[in-house]
C-alpha positions in Angstrom: 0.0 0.0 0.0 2.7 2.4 0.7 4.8 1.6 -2.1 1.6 2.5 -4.3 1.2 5.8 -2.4 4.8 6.4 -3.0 4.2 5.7 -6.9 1.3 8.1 -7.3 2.9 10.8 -5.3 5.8 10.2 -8.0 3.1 10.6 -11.1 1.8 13.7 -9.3 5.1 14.9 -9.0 6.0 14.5 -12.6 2.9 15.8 -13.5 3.3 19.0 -12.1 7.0 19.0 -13.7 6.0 18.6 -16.8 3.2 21.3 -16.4 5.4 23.9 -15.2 7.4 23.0 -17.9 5.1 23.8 -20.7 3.9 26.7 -18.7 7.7 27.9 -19.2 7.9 27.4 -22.4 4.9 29.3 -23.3 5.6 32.3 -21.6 9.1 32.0 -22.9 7.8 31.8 -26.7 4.7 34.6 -25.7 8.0 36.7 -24.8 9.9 36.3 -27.9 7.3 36.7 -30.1 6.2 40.5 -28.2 10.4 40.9 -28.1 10.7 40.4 -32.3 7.1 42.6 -32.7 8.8 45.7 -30.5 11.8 45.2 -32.6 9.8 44.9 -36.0 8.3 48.2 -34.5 11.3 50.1 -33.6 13.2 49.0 -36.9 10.5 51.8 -38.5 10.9 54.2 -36.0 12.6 56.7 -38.0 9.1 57.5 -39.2 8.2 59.2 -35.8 11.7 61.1 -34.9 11.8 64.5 -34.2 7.6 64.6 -34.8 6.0 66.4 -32.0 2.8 63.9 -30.6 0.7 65.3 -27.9 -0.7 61.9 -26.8 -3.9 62.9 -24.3 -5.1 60.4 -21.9 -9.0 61.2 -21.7 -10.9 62.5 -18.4 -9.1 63.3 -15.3 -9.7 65.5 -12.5 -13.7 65.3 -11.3 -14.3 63.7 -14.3 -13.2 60.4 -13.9 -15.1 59.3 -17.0 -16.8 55.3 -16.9 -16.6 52.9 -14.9 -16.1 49.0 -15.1 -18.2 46.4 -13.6 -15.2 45.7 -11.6 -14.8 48.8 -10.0 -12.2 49.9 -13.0 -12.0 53.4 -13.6 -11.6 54.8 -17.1 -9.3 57.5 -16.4 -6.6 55.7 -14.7 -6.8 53.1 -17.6 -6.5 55.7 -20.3 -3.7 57.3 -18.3 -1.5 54.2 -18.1 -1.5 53.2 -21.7 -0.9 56.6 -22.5 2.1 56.7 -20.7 3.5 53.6 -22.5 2.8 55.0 -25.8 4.5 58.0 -24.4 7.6 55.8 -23.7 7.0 54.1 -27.5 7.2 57.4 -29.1 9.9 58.7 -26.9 12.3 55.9 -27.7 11.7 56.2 -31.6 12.6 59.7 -31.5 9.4 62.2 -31.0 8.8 64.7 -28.9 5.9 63.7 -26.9 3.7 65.9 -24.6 0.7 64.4 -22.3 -1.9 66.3 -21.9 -1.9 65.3 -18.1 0.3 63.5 -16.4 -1.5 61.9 -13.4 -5.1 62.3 -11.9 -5.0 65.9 -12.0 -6.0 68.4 -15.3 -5.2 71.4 -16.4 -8.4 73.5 -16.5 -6.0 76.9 -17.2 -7.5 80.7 -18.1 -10.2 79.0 -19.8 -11.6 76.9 -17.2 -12.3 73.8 -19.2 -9.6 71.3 -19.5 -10.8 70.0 -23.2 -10.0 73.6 -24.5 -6.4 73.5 -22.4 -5.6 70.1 -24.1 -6.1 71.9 -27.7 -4.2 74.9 -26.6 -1.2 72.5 -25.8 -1.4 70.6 -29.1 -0.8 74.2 -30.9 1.4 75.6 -28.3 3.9 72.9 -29.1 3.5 73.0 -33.0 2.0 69.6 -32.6 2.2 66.9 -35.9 -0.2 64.4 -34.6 -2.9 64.3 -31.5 -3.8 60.9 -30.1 -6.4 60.7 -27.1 -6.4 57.7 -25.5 -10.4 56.8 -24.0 -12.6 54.1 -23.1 -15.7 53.0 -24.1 -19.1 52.3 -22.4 -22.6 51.2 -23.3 -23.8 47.4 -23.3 -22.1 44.8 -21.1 -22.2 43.0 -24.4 -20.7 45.2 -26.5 -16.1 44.8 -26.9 -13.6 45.8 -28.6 -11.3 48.7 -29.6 -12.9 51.7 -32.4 -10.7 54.5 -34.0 -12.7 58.0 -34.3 -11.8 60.9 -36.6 -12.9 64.2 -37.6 -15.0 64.4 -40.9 -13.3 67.0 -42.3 -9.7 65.9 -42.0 -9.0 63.4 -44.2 -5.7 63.0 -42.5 -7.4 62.2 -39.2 -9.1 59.1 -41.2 -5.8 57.8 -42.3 -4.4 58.3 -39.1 -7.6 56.5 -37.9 -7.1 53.9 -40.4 -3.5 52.8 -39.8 -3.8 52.2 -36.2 -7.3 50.6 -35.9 -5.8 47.8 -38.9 -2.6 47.2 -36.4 -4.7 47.3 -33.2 -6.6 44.2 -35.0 -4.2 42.5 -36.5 -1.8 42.6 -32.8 -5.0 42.4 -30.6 -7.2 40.5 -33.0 -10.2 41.0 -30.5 -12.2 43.8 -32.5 -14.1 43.6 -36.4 -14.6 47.2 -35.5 -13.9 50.1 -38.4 -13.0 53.8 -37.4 -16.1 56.4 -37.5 -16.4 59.8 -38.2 -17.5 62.0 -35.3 -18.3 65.7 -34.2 -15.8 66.0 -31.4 -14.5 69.0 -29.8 -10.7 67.8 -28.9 -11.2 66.9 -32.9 -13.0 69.4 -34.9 -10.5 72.0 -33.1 -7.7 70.7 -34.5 -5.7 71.8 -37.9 -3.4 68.3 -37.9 -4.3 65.0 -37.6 -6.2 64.4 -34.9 -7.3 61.0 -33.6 -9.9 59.7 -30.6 -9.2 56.0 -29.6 -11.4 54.2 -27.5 -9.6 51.1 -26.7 -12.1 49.1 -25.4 -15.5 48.4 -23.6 -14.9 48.9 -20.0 -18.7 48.2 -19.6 -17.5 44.6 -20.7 -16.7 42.5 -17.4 -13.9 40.3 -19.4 -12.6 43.5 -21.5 -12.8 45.1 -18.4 -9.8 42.3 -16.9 -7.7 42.6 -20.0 -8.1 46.8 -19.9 -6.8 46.5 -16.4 -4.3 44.4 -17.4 -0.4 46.1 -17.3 0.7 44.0 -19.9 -2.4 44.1 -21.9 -2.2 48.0 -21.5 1.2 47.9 -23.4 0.1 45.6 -25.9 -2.3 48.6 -26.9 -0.1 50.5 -26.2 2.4 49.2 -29.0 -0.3 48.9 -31.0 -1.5 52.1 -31.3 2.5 53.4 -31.4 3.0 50.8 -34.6 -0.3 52.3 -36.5 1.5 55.8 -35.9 4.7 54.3 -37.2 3.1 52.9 -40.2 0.9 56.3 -41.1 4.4 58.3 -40.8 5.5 56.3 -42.7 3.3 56.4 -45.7 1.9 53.0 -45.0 -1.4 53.4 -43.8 -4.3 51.8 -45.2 -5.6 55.0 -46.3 -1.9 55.5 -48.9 0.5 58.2 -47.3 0.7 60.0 -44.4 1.4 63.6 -44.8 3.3 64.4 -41.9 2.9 68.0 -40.3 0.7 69.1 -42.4 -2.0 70.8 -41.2 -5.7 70.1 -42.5 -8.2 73.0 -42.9 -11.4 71.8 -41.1 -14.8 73.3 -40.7 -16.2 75.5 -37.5 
């Protein structure tokens, strides 16, 4: 009886080897593969040096914007994937301003922090505006959605380039970017995108939105489909960097 006790314990113990094992390897492999898609990245990042990117994570201050089912708070989820793209950007060369840089805002002369953002943008000569937001409606209702301004057809390419590489790295959205009447948008003489990176309103996008390594996987994302619209690859044919659109009232 002990000697079969001793045997099980044995086929347990191997067991439990060989799981940890293959638990290994996967992470190792899950690691190599993000290590070769940051390098893949970075290998294009001439296309963002010396740009100026005002990346603006959204809400802030009273306005703490949704909240998950979780007890998430949008804010603090837009501000920490706006600080990696901030650290994307700053390794491949841009100048990068955030429009806040913890819980706070700046509400300034003008006592609304949306008009502050915009000031900042064309205080800096900005080339490119990404705000960083996330979504909320149906519990049902996931994934990731690029929005633009209609009159900037820059804005849609912009839009264009990093919704196609957050589905392609992400693969969890079938969304396409909109058009939409937004101030932080229709404000704006360059290209000017809103991204709304997810469903917070979603318990299990909720988790993965929480998620620090999920964060900078959307983060990377979004920093690729900059790469690729500086660099004249975006879905929507080249990028014309720093060039500011004329847009309507």
């Amino acid at each position: 009886m002990a000697r079969v006790v001793v045997v099980r314990r044995r086929r347990v113990r191997s067991l439990l080897m060989g799981a940890l094992v293959v638990l290994g390897a996967l992470w190792a492999w899950g690691w190599y593969q993000g290590l070769k898609e940051e390098q893949a990245v970075q290998a294009l990042s001439w296309a963002v040096a010396n740009q100026v990117v005002v990346v603006d994570p959204g809400h802030g201050g009273i306005d703490s914007g949704a909240m998950g089912p979780g007890g998430t708070p949008e804010h603090r989820v837009n501000l920490a994937i706006s600080k990696d793209l901030a650290g994307f950007l700053s390794r491949g060369g841009a100048k990068v301003f955030l429009t806040r840089q913890d819980d706070n805002v700046h509400e300034g002369e003008s006592g609304d922090d949306l008009v502050e953002r915009v000031k900042l943008a064309k205080k800096v000569g900005a080339d490119i505006f990404v705000s960083i937001h996330c979504n909320a409606f149906d519990s049902r209702e996931k994934g990731a959605q690029l929005f633009y301004d209609p009159q900037s057809p820059e804005g849609k390419k912009l839009a264009e380039a990093i919704q196609a590489e957050i589905k392609r790295r992400l693969a969890n959205t079938d969304r396409v970017p909109l058009s939409i009447d937004a101030f932080v948008l229709r404000t704006q003489q360059i290209p000017a995108v809103i991204v709304e990176v997810g469903f917070i309103s979603n318990p299990q996008e909720e988790k993965l939105l929480a998620d620090p390594h999920y964060q900078r996987q959307m983060a990377l994302a979004i920093y690729a489909g900059v790469v690729n619209y500086l660099a004249g690859k975006g879905s929507g044919g080249a990028g014309t960097t720093g060039q500011a659109q004329k847009k309507g009232p």
